[in-house]
C-alpha positions in Angstrom: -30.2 85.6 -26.3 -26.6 86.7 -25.6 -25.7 83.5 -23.9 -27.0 81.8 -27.3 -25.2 84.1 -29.3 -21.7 83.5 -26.7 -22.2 79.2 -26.9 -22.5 79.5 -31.0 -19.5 81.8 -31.0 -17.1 79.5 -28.8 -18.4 76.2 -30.9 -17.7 78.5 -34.1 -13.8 79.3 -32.7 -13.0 75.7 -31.5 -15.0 74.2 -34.8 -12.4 76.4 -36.8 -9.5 75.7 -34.5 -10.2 71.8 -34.6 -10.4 71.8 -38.4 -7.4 74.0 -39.0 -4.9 71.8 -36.6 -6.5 68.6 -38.5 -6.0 70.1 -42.1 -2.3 71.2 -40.7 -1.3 67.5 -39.3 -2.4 65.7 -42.5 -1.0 68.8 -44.8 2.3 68.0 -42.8 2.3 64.3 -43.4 1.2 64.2 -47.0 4.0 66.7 -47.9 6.7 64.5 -46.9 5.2 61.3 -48.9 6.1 61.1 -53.0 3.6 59.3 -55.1 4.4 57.8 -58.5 2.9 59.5 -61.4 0.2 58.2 -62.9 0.7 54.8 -65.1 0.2 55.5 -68.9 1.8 53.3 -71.5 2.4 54.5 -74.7 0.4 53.0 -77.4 2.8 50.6 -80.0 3.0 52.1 -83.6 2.6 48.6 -84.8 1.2 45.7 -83.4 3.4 43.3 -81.8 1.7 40.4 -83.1 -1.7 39.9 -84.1 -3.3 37.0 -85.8 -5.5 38.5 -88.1 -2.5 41.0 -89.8 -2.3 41.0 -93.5 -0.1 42.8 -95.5 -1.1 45.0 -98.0 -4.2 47.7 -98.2 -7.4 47.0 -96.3 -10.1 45.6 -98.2 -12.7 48.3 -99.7 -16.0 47.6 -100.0 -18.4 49.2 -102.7 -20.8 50.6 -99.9 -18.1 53.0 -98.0 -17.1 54.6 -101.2 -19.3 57.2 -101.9 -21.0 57.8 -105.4 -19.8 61.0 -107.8 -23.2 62.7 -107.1 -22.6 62.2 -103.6 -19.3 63.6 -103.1 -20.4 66.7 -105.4 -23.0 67.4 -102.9 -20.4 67.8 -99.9 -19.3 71.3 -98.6 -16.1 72.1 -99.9 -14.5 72.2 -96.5 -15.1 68.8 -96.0 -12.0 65.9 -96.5 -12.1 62.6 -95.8 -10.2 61.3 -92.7 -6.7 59.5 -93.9 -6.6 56.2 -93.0 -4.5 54.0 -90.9 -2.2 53.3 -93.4 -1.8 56.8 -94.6 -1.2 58.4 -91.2 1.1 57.0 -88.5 0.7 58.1 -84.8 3.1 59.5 -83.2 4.7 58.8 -80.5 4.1 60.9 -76.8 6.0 63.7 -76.2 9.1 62.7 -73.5 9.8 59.7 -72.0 7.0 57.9 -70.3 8.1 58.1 -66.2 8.5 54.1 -66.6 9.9 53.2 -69.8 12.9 55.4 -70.2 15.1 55.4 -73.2 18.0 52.9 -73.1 20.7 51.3 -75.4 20.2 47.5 -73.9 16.3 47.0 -74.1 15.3 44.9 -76.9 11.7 44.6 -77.4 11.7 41.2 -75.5 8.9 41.9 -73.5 7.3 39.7 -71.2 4.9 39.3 -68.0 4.6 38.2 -65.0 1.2 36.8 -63.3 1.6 37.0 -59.5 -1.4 36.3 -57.0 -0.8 40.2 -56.6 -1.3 41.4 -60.1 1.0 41.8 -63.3 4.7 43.0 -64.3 5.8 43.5 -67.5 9.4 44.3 -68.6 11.2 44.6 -71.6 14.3 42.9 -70.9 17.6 43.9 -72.8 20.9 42.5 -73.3 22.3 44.5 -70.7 19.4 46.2 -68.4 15.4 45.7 -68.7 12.5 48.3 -68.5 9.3 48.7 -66.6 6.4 48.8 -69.1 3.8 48.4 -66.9 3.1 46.8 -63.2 -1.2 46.3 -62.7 -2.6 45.6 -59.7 -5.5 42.5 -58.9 -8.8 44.1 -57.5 -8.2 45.1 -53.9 -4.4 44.5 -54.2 -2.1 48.2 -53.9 1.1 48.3 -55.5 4.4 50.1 -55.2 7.6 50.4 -57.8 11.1 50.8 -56.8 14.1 51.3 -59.3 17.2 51.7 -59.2 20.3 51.6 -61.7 20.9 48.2 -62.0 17.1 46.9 -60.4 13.8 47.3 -60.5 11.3 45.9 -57.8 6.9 45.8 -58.3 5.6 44.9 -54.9 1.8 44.1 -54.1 0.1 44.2 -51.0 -3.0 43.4 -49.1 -4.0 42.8 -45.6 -0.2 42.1 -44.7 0.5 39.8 -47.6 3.2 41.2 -49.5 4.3 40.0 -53.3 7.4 41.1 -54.8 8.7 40.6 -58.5 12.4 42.2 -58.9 14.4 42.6 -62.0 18.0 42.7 -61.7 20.8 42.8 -64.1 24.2 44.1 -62.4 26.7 42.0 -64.2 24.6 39.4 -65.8 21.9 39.8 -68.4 18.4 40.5 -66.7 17.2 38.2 -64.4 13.3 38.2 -63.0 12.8 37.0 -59.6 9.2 36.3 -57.9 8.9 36.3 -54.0 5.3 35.1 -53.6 5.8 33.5 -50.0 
């Protein structure tokens, strides 16, 4: 019985000692590594373009209104919701960490398909913003910037596509390296 109880306690010390050296190691290497935040674009107050936009108020229709005996019969608390046209939505708090708020962007935003995935920048006169880089299925991805560049680079099993936005002295230029 005591050499039972002996056996359990040395596998009980190195179990602990094995998984505290392994939680250290990969504590010590994913310390040093910086991950980008999490991608979340801001929702447009308006639509860009759409091709069923009219001007003017949204059509009612008899049905949704409801009749004077029915709105009497309503707690008082209750009021309807405004619509879209009443309410705007406003816009997130801060700067979104890949749109940041500059002088030269435009609103000229447009994509770019790679085997790897998508980039989309707005591109100003003078400098252009990330709005969004999405990876394909199965594809990882990884954003550099700097002040006068920006560079979206997908990857999988060794293949490596890049798409880079510069604009140091000229307007902004989009280059694809899909080797």
């Amino acid at each position: 019985m005591r050499r039972g109880l002996v056996h359990a306690m040395a596998w009980t010390l190195a179990t602990g000692a094995a998984v505290t050296l392994s939680w250290w190691g990969v504590h010590t290497v994913m310390s040093g590594t910086a991950y980008d935040p999490p991608l979340a674009v801001p929702l447009a107050t308006r639509p860009l373009s759409s091709s069923t936009h009219r001007d003017g108020p949204p059509p009612s229709s008899p049905a949704a209104s409801p009749s004077p005996s029915e709105s009497q019969s309503q707690s008082p608390s209750w009021s309807p919701s405004p619509s879209p046209a009443q309410s705007s939505p406003k816009p997130p708090p801060g700067p979104s960490p890949y749109r940041q708020p500059d002088a030269g962007a435009s609103g000229n935003v447009k994509a770019y398909p790679v085997s790897g995935g998508r980039a989309v920048f707005d591109l100003g006169a003078s400098s252009a913003e990330l709005v969004s880089a999405t990876p394909a299925a199965g594809w990882r991805m990884q954003v550099w910037k700097q002040d006068f560049w920006i560079r979206v680079t997908f990857t999988r099993e060794g293949r490596e596509v890049s798409v880079f936005c510069t604009w140091h002295d000229h307007p902004p230029a989009v280059e694809i390296v899909d080797p």
